[in-house]
Each structure stands twice: as C-alpha cells, then as structure tokens.
N, C-alpha and C positions, 0 to 999 in steps of 0.2 A: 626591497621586494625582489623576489627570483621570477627572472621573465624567461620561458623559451622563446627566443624570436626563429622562424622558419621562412626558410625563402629558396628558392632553386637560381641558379647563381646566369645571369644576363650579362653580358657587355654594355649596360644602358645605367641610366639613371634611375631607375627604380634600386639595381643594388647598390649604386651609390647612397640612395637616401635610405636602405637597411642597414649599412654598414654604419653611417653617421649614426643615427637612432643606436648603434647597438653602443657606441664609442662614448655617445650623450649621457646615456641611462646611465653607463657603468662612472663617468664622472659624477655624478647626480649622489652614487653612492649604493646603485642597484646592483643585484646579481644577473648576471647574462651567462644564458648558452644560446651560441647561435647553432642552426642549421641549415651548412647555403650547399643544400645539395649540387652534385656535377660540376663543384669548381673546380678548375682545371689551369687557371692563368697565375702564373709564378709570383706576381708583382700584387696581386690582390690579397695570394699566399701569403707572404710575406709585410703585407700591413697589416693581415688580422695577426701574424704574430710579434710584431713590433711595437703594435697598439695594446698586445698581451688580452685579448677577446678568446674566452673559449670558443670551440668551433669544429664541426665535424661536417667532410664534406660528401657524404654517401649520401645516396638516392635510395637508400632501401632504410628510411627512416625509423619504422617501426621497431627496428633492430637496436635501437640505440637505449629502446625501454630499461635495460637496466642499468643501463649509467644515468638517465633521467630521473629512475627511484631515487640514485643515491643524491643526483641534484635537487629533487625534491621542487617543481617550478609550482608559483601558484597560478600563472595566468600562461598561455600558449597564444601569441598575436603573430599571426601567419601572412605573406605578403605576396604567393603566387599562387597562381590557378594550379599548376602544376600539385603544387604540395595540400592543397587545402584538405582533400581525403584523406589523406596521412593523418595531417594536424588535426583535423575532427577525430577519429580514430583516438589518437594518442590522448588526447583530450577524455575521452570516454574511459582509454584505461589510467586514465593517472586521478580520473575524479576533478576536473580542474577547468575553468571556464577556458573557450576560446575566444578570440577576437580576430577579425579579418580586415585587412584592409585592402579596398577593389582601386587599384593601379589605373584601369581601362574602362572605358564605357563598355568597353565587348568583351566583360568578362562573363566567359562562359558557362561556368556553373553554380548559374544564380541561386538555383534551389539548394545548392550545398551552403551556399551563404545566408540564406534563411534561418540553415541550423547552428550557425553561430550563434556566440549570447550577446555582442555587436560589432555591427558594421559600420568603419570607417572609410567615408568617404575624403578623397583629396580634392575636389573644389563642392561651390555651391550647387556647378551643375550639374556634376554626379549624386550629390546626394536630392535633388530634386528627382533625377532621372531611375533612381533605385528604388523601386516599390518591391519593398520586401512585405508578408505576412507576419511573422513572427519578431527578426531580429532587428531591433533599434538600431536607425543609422545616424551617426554622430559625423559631423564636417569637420576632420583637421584638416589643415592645409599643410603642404610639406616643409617644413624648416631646414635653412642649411645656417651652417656656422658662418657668422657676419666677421670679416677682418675687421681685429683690432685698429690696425693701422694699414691705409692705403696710399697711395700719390694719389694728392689731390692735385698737381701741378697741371697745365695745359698740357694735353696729351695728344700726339702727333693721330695722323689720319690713317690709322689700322683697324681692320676689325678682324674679329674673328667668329667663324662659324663652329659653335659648340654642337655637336648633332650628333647621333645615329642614322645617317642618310642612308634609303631604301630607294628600288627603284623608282615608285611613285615621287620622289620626294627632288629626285636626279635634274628634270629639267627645271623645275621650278629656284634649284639655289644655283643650276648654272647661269640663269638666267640672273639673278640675285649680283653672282660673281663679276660676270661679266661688266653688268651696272657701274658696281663699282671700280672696277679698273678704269671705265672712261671720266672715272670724276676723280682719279688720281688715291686711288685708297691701295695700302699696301694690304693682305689677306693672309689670313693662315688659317689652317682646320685642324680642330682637336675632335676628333670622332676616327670615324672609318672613311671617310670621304675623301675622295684623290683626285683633286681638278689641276690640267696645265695651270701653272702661274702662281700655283697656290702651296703657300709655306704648310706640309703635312707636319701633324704632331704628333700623330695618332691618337692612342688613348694615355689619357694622365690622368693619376693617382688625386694632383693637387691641382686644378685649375687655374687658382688664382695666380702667380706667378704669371699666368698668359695674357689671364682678360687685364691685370694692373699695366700692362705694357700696350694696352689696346682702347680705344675710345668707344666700340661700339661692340655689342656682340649679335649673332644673329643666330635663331633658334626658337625652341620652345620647352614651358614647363621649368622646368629646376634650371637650364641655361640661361632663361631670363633673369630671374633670382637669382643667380650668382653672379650676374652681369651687374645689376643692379649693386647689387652689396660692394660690388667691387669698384662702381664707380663709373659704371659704364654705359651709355646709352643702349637700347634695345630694339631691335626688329622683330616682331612676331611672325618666324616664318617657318612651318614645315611641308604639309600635306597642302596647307592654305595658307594664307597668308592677312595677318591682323595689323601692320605698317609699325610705326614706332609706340612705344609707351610711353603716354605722357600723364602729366596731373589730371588733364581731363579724362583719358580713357581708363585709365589702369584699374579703377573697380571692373569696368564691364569685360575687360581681357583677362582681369583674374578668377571672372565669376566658371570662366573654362579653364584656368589655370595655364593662360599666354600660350593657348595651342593653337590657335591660328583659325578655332570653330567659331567666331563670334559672329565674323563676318562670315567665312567659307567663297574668299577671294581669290584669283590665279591675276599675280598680276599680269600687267602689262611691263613692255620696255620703257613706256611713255611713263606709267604709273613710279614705276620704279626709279625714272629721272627727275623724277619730280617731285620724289619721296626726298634723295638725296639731295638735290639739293638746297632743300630745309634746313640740311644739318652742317649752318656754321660753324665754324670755332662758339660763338658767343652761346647761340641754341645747346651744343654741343656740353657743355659749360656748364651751363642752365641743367639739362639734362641728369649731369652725372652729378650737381648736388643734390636733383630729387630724387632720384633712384634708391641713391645711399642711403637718405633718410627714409625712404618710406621700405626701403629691404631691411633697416633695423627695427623700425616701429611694427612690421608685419611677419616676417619672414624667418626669425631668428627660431634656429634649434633648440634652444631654451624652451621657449611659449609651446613649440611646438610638441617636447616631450613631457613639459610640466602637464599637460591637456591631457597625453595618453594615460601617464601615467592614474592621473582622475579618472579617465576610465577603466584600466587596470584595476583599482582598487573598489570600484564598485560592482565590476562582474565577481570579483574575487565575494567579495562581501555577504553578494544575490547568493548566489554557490551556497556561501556558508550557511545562509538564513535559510534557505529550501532543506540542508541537508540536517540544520536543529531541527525546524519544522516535522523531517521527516521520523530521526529519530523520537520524537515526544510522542508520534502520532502512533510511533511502533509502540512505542512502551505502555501506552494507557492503553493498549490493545493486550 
C-alpha cells in the first residue's frame, strides 16, 4: 500500500513514534512518503536518510501536489494539529481517504477531525474523551520496537529521566532528582533537562543503549514503554505523577497512556522516600522481568502497525465503494 504520512517535525516523542511507523510500514513491505514539515535538526536528517525514507521537509505542503500525483498515495494518516488543513485539503485534491491521529487531549481542531474518514486515538482515555459526529474513532496504542536482545543481568542503581521537561514539569522532577540522590542512585537525562548532578545526554536518536545501562527509568507515555521493553522499572512522572508500574496497576496507567493523569498527584518528599525505598535489588528484579514481558505482549510496533494498516485498507475500500456507487448512479442517470 502507498501511505502519505504527514506530520510537522517536534523535538518529542510524537516524531519519534512518526518516524518508527514510517520505518515499520516500509519493512512490512509498504510504500511511504513522508511529510515532516520545519525539520530542521541534522541528526534526524540524516536517519530519515540512512533509514532510505522518502521525505520532504517544507511547510508549504500543498506545493508538493505534483510529486504526490506521480506517487500516486491511497490513504493520507496525518499526526499534527499543525498540518491537519493541509492533509484534509490534499486529501480532497488527490480523491483519497484521510486518517488522523489526535496525539493530545487538547487537540485543537476537533471539527477539522470530524472531517476525517477516521480518528485514531492513542489510549483508551482519548478515545472515550473524543466525541466526534461523524468520524469513527479507532484506539491504537503507540508501539515501539521491542529489543531483541537485552541484559538481563542485575543492574546497578541508575536511572534515567527520559522527558521533554517544561516549566511546569521543573519542580516536580527536581524534586524526583533530588530523592533519589539521597538513596544513593547515580542519574542522567536524555531530553532537554539540565539539573546540577545530573549526567545530561540530550536528545538520542536510539535510547536503548541508555535505559539497558539503567534499572529504572522515569517519565511518561512512549518513555515508559521503552523502559519497559528494555528491561527497566518505571515511575509515572510528568505534569503528575502516577508512582511505579506494576502487574497490579499498569492496565489502569495505560488506560491514559503512563501520563501521570490517573491519579493527578504532586508528590511529596516523604511520598517519594517511601516510593524508593520499595525498590530493592529483589522488587527491582521482579520489576524488569514484568515490564519486558508485558512491553512485548502489548506494546510492540508490529501489532501496532498491522492495526493501522487494517484501517488503512478499509478507508481506502469506503473511498472506492462511494466512488462505484457514485459513478453507477451517474450512468443510469
């Protein structure tokens, strides 16, 4: 199948999970053109050309129309607020379903996504929270690629804060950080966050390499999930904070996709000392064989693009069945 995927280009995990999807499909045996409007970072440049991903990074989408005829897409699945007019638009003139998927609870231009032909929700409690009129919304959850092979060995007392850290978000992981320093944990940050004490990494291409060298990771959404797959214990923390994941909680943490809304907690210092020290070697242990398994039995990029593609192929389908309909209806006329 020929998929346009569309998206305007973030420092965050949303284009990490476009970029995987676009990487997925074209393994699967799909055709991709991507559009990651305003990129601008060297290193993302250069994995969409290593990975060999078509890819144009203008913001004046509509311009692209006639290298799009010659690609000829049958389905348009678009993945920002920013781009979604575009994508509708282009959609109109190429004859050709769209599909949207809403990243945010606040995503802004709900009525635009009405006029899709379906809306993909990434947990359960977006897609309960989506009252659309028109367009069917479908729950995938996001998949990331499960390592083949990890260290399972005991693994020293490190963790690492996976994050895009905002103001809001400032006291609550210094406060996190802190914590752990008094209970003897070494720290580093893969995001944009810069705390004294704290191993910066910035941003990386490939995660895993950090969290397999780390026992716990601390964050939310797709950082949990890669924490997990990788072997690693989890703290639900951004804006709020949801504590660790375990067999008992982790439906009701996934049901908001380990964003920290389940609860909508600020902890304490006390909370937080008393979170840690929970987490023995043994619990610790415990921990990172359930994650792993339950981030391969849920979580894997596989499931998660075999799903779209299902609905890929039935917008494509609708599309075609309206536009026989329509011609038969011209011709007996």
């Amino acid at each position: 199948m020929r998929i346009l995927v569309i998206t305007r280009f973030y420092l965050n995990g949303q284009t990490t999970h476009v970029l995987t999807l676009c990487q997925e499909l074209i393994r699967q045996n799909h055709e991709v053109f991507l559009v990651i409007s305003r990129i601008d970072h060297p290193g993302y440049l250069l994995w969409l050309r290593q990975k060999s991903i078509p890819h144009s990074g203008t913001h004046e989408i509509l311009n692209l129309l006639p290298r799009l005829q010659v690609f000829n897409p049958e389905v348009i699945h678009n993945h920002s607020a920013h781009t979604l007019h575009s994508a509708l638009e282009l959609g109109q003139l190429l004859g050709i379903p769209v599909v949207a998927t809403s990243h945010y609870l606040d995503f802004e231009p709900s009525h635009l996504l009405d006029q899709t032909q379906t809306v993909i929700a990434i947990s359960k409690e977006m897609g309960d929270q989506l009252l659309l009129e028109n367009a069917p919304v479908v729950v995938i959850e996001n998949g990331i690629p499960i390592p083949h092979v990890y260290p399972n060995r005991r693994r020293p007392k490190h963790a690492v804060f996976l994050a895009r850290v905002t103001p809001r978000k400032q006291h609550i992981f210094q406060l996190t950080a802190n914590s752990l320093k008094e209970h003897d944990w070494s720290i580093s940050a893969v995001g944009n966050w810069r705390c004294p004490d704290v191993r910066f990494r910035g941003w990386q291409m490939d995660v895993f390499p950090e969290l397999f060298s780390a026992s716990l990771v601390i964050g939310t959404g797709r950082a949990i999930r890669e924490g997990m797959a990788s072997g690693c214990a989890g703290i639900v923390l951004g804006e709020f904070f949801d504590g660790i994941v375990t067999p008992e909680c982790v439906k009701k943490l996934e049901y908001s996709n380990f964003s920290g809304r389940f609860s909508k907690t600020i902890p304490s210092s006390q909370d937080l000392q008393s979170l840690l020290d929970q987490l023995t070697p043994d619990y610790l242990e415990k921990l990172s064989s359930f994650g792993r398994a339950y981030a391969t039995d849920h979580f894997s990029v596989q499931m998660m693009v075999t799903k779209l593609v299902n609905v890929y192929y039935r917008v494509r389908n609708e599309r075609k069945n309206e536009a026989d309909v329509k011609h038969y209806i011209g011709g007996r006329k």
